[in-house]
VMD Tcl script that draws the C-alpha trace (Angstrom):
set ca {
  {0.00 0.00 0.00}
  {1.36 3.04 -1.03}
  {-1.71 5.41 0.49}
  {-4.13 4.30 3.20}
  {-6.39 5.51 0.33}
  {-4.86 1.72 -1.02}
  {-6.41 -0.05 1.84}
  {-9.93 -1.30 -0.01}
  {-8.02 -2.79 -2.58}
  {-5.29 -4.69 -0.82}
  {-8.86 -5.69 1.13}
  {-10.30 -7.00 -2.08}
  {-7.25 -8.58 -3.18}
  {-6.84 -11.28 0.02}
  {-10.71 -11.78 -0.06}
  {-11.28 -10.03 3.08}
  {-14.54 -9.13 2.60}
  {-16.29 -9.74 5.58}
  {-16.42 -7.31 8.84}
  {-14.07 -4.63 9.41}
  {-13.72 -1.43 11.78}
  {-12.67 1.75 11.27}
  {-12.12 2.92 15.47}
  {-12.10 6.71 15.69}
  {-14.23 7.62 12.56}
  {-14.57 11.50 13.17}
  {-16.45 12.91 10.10}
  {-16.31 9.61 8.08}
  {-14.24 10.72 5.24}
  {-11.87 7.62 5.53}
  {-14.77 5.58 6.01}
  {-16.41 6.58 2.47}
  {-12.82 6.09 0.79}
  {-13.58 2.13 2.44}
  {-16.92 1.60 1.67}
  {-16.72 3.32 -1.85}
  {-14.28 0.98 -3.04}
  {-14.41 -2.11 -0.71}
  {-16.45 -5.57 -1.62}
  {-16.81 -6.49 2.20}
  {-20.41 -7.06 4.10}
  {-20.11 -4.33 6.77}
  {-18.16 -1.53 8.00}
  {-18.40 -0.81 11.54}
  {-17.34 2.92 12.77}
  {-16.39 3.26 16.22}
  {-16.18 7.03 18.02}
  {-17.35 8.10 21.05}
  {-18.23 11.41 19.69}
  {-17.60 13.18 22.80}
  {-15.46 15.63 23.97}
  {-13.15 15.20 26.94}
  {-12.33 17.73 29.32}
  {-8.51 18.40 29.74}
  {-7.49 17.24 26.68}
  {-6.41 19.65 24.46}
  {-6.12 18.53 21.11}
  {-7.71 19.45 17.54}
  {-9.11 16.25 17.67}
  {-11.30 17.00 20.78}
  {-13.35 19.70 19.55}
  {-16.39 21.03 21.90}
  {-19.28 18.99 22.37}
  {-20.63 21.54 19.28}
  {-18.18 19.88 17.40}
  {-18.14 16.70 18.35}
  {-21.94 17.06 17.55}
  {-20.90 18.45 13.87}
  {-18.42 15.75 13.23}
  {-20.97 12.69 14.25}
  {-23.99 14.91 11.82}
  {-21.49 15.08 9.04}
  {-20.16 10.80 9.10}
  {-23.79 10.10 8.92}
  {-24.82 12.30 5.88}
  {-21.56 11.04 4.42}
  {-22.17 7.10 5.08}
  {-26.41 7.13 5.15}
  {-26.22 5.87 1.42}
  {-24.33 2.67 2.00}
  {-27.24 1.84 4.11}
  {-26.63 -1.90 5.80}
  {-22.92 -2.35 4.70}
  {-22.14 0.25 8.18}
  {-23.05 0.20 11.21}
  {-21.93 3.34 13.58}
  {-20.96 2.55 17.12}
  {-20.63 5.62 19.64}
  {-18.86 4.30 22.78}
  {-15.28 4.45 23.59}
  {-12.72 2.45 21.34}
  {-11.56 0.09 24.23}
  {-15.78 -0.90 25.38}
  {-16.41 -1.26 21.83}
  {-13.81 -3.51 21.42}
  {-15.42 -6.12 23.53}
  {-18.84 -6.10 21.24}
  {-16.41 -8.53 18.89}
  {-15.77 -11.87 19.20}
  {-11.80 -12.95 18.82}
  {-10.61 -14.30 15.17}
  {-13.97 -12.47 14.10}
  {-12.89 -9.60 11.55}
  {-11.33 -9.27 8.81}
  {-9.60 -6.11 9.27}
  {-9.15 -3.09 12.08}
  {-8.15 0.69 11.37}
  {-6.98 2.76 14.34}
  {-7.16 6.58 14.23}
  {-8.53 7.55 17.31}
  {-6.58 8.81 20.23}
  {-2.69 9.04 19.58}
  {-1.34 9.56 22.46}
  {1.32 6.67 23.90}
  {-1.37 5.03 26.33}
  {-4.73 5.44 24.09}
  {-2.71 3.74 21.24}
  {-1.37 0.83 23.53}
  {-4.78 0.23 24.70}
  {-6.62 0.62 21.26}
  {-3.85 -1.91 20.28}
  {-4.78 -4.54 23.35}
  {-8.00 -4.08 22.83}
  {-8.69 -4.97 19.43}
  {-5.69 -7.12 17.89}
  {-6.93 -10.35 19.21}
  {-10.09 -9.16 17.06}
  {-8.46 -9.77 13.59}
  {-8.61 -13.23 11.76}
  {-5.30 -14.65 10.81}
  {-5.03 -13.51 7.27}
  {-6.25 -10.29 8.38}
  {-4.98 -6.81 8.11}
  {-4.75 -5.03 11.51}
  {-3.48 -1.39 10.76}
  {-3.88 2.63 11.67}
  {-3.07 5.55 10.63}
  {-0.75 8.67 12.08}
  {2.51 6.46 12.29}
  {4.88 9.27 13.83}
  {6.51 10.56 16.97}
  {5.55 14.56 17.06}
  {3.80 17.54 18.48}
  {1.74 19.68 15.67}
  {0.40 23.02 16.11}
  {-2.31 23.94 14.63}
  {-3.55 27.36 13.91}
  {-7.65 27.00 13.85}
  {-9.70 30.45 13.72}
  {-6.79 32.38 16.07}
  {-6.62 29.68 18.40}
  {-3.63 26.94 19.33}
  {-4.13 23.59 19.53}
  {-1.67 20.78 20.02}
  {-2.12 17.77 18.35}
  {0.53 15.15 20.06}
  {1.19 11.91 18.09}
  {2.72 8.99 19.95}
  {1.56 6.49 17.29}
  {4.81 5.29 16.46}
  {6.39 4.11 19.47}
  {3.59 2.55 20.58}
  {3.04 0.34 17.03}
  {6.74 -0.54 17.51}
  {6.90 -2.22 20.54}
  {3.36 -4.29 19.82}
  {5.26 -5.06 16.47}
  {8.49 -6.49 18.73}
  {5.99 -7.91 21.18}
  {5.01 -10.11 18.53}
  {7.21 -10.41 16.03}
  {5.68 -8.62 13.22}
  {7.28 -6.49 10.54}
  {5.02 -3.14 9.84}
  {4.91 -1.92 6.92}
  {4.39 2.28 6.48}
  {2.60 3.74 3.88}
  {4.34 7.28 1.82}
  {1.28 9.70 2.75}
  {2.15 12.61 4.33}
  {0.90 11.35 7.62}
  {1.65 7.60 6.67}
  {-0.10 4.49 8.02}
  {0.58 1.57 9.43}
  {-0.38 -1.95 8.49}
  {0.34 -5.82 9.02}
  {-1.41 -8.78 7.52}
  {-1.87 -11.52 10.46}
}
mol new
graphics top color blue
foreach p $ca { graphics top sphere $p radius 0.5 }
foreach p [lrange $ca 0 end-1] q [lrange $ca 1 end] { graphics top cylinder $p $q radius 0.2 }
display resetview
């Protein structure tokens, strides 16, 4: 995969076309890239949609935006009708609605800070068939700061460290996409 854009058609390619999840969906533009191109049965989004106090991050926008971003995933995925399914609960509960060995593929892009990815990564690994892709996206070690109508926001990204020691954990070589902010991916 060259672009996580790639990601339906290496899908389509090892006949994973069963269940996958996207976990942290925001305003569902990957998740249209996925279902646009992607022969599976059903796409499940996970987000909690909610904004947490203390946290600040251009990822945690008001409960206004939070609002916004959940409105705009579900004009943007109503269409594909019974191929998704939305789930709004936190990444790690959700995680526990799947049975093990049950999907075909995961995509994490919700919290990226050391801890939420290291959970995220517990949480939903055992999830994916063998044969599977597990992957996510963000796969750097940085602080950005953004400029957003006069007003600062960090946006720290502790992907990468955590995706590396899973990968040592269990012996798996990751491969890294060339987008600007690349993702990462494994097949099981």
């Amino acid at each position: 995969m060259k672009s996580r854009d790639d990601l339906p058609e290496l899908l389509n390619s090892l006949n994973l076309n069963g269940v996958g999840v996207e976990v942290g969906s925001s305003h569902g533009e990957f998740a249209d890239i996925i279902l646009k191109k992607w022969q599976g049965a059903k796409l499940w989004l996970v987000d909690s949609w909610r904004h947490f106090e203390g946290v600040d991050d251009i990822n945690n926008p008001d409960p206004n935006g939070q609002l916004n971003a959940l409105a705009h995933c579900f004009m943007r995925i109503y269409s594909y009708g019974d191929k998704v399914g939305i789930i709004r609960d936190l990444s790690v509960t959700s995680a526990e609605l799947f049975q093990d060995g049950s999907l075909d593929f995961v995509y994490i892009d919700a919290a990226h800070d050391y801890q939420s990815v290291k959970q995220d990564i517990k949480a939903w690994y055992p999830k994916v068939k063998k044969g599977g892709i597990f992957a996510g996206h963000d796969y750097a070690l940085q602080t950005i700061v953004f400029d957003q109508n006069g007003l600062y926001k960090n946006c720290v990204i502790e992907v990468k460290p955590a995706v590396d020691e899973f990968a040592k954990e269990y012996n798996l070589e990751i491969k890294v996409t060339e987008d600007e902010y690349p993702s990462w991916w494994v097949i099981l």
